[in-house]
Backbone bond lengths (Angstrom), bond angles and torsions (degrees), N, CA, C in turn:
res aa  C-N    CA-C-N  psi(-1)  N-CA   C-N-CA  omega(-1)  CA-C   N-CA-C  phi
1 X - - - 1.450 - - 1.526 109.31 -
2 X 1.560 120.03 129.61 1.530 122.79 -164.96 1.848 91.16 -97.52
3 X 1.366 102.50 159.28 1.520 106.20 161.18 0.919 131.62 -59.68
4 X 0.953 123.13 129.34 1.962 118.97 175.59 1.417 91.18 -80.00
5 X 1.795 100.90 156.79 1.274 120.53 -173.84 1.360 100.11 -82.05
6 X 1.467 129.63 -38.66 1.425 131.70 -174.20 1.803 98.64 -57.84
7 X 1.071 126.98 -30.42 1.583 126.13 175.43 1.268 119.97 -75.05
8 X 1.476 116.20 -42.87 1.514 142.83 159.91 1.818 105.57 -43.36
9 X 0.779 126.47 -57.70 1.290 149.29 -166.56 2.006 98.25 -71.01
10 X 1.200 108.26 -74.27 1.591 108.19 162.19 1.238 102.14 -24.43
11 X 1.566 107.89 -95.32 1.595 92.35 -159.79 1.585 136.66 -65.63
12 X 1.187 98.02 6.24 1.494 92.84 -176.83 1.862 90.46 -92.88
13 X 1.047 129.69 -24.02 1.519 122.99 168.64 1.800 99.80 -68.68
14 X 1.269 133.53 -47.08 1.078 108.13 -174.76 1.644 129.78 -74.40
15 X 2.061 89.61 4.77 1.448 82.76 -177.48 2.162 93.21 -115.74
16 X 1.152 97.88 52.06 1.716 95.25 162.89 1.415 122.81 -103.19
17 X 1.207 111.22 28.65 1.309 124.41 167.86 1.784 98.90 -99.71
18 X 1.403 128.88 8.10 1.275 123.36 173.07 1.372 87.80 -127.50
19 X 1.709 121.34 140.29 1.278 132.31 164.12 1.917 98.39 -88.49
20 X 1.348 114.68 157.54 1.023 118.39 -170.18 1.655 142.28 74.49
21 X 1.256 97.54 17.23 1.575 116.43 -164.77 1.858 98.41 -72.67
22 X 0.974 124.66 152.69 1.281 110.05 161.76 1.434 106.79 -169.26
23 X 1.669 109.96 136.90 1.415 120.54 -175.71 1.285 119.63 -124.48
24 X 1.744 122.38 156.29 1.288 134.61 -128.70 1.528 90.80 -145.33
25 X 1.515 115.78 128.86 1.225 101.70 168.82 1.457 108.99 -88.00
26 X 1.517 122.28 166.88 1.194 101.06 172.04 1.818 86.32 -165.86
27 X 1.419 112.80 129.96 1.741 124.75 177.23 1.686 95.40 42.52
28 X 1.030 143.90 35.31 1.676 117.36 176.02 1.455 97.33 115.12
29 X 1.046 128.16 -58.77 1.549 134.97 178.77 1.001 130.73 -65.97
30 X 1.714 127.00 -168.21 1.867 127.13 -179.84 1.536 103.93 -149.84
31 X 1.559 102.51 115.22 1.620 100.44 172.00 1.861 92.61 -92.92
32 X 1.536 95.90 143.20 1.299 113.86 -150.27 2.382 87.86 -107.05
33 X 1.236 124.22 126.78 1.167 113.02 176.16 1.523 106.56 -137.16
34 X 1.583 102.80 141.73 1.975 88.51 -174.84 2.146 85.86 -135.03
35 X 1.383 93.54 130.77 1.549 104.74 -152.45 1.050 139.85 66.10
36 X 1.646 114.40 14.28 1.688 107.41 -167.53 1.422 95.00 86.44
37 X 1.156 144.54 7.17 1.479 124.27 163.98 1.805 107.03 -96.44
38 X 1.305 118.26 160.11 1.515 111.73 175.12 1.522 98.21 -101.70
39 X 1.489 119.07 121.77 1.503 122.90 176.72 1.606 123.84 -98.03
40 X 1.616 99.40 -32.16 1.417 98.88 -157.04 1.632 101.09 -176.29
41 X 1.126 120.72 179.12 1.959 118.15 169.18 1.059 106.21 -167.34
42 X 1.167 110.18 -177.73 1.801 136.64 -166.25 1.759 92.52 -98.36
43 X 1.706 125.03 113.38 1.052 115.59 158.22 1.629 120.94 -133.32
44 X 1.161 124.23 106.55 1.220 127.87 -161.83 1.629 116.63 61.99
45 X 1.162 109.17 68.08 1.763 106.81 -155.73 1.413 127.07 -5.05
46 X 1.800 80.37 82.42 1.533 112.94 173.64 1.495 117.16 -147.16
47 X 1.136 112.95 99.60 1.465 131.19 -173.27 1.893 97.95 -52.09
48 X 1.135 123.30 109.01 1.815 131.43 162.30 1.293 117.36 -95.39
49 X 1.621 117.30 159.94 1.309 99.82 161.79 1.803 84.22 -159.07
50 X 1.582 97.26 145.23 1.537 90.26 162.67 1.213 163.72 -33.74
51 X 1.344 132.05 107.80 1.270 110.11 -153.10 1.732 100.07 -82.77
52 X 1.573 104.04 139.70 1.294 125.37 170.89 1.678 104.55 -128.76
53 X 1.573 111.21 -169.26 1.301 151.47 173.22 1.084 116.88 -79.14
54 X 1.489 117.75 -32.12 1.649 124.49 170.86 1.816 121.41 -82.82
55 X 1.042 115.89 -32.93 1.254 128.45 -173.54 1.697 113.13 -111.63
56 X 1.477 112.88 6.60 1.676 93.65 154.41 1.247 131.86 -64.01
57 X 1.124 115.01 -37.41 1.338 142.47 168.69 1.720 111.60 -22.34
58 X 1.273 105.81 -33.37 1.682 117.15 168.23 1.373 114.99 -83.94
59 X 1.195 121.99 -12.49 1.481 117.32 174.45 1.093 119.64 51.69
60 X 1.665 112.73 56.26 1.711 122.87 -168.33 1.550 87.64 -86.21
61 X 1.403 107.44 -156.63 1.734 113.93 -160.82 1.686 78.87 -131.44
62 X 1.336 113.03 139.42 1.621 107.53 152.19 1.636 131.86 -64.80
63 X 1.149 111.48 154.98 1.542 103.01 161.59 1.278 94.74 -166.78
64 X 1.640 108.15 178.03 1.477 139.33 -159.98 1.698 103.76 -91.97
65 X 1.113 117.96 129.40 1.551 95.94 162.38 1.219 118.06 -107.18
66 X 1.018 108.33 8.60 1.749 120.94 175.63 1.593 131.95 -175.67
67 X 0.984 139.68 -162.97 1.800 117.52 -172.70 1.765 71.52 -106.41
68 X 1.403 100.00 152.07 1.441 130.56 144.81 1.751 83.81 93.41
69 X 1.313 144.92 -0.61 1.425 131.92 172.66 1.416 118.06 -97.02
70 X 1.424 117.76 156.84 0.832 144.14 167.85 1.833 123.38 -39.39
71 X 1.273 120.45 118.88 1.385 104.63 177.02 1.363 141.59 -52.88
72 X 1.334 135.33 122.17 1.478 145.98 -160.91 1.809 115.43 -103.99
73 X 1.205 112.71 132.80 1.799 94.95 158.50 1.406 114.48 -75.13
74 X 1.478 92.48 151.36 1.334 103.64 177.19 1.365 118.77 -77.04
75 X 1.227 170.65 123.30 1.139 156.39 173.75 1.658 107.40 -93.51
76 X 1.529 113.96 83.75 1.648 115.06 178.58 1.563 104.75 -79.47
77 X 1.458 152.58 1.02 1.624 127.04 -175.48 1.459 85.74 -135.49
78 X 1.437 88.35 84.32 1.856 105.31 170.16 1.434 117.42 -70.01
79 X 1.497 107.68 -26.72 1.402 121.85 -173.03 1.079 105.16 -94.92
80 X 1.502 141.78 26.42 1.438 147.23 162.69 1.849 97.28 -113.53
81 X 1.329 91.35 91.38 1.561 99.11 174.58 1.638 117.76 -67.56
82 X 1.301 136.42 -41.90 0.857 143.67 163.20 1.323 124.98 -40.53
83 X 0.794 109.70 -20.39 1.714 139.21 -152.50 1.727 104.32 -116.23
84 X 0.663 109.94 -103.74 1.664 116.73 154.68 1.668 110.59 -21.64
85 X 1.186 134.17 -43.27 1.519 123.64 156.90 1.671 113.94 -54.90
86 X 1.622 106.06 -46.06 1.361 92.77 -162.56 1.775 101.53 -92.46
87 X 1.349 123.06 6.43 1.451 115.87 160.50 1.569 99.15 -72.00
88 X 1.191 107.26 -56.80 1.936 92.66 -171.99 1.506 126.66 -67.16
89 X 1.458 114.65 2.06 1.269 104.41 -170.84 1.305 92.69 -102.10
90 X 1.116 139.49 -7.13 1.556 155.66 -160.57 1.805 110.03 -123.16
91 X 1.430 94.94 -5.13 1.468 101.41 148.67 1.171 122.72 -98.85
92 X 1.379 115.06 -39.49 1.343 129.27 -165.45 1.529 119.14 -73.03
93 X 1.340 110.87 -17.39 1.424 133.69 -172.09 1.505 79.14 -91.51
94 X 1.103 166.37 -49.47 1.275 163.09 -121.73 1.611 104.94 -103.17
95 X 1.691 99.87 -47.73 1.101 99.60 -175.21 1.525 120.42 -112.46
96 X 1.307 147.90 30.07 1.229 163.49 40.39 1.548 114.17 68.93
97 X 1.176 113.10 113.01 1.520 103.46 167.92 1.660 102.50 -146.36
């Protein structure tokens, strides 16, 4: 099942509390990048984000975003903007070089 754009569209409004957000289509899906870093994507309207060292601390749930990948957090309270900014900036610092 591909993302709908109407879901696509949500979260990238709930994430305009970050300047620099920028999304990629890719097979059906959205690799999600904030500065040119890759953080997270749209998979089956399901907001992911990398798992790091900075962002366990939220105690998201893992999941798959696809067969043969690597495990992702889930990000379930999309509608906590505050929240959802400071998971990605606390990813993004993680993955940063």
């Amino acid at each position: 099942m591909a993302t709908t754009k109407d879901y696509r569209n949500f979260v990238l409004e709930q994430l305009n509390l970050l300047d620099n957000i920028t999304c990629k289509s890719m097979m059906g899906e959205y690799l999600l990048y904030y500065n040119g870093v890759l953080f997270g994507g749209i998979y089956d309207d399901r907001l992911l984000v990398k798992i790091v060292d900075n962002n366990k601390k939220y105690n998201m749930q893992e999941a798959i975003p696809y067969n043969g990948a690597k495990p992702m957090y889930l990000v379930d309270d999309v509608d906590n903007q505050e929240l959802l900014r400071d998971i990605i900036l606390d990813t993004y610092k993680s993955l940063k070089k």
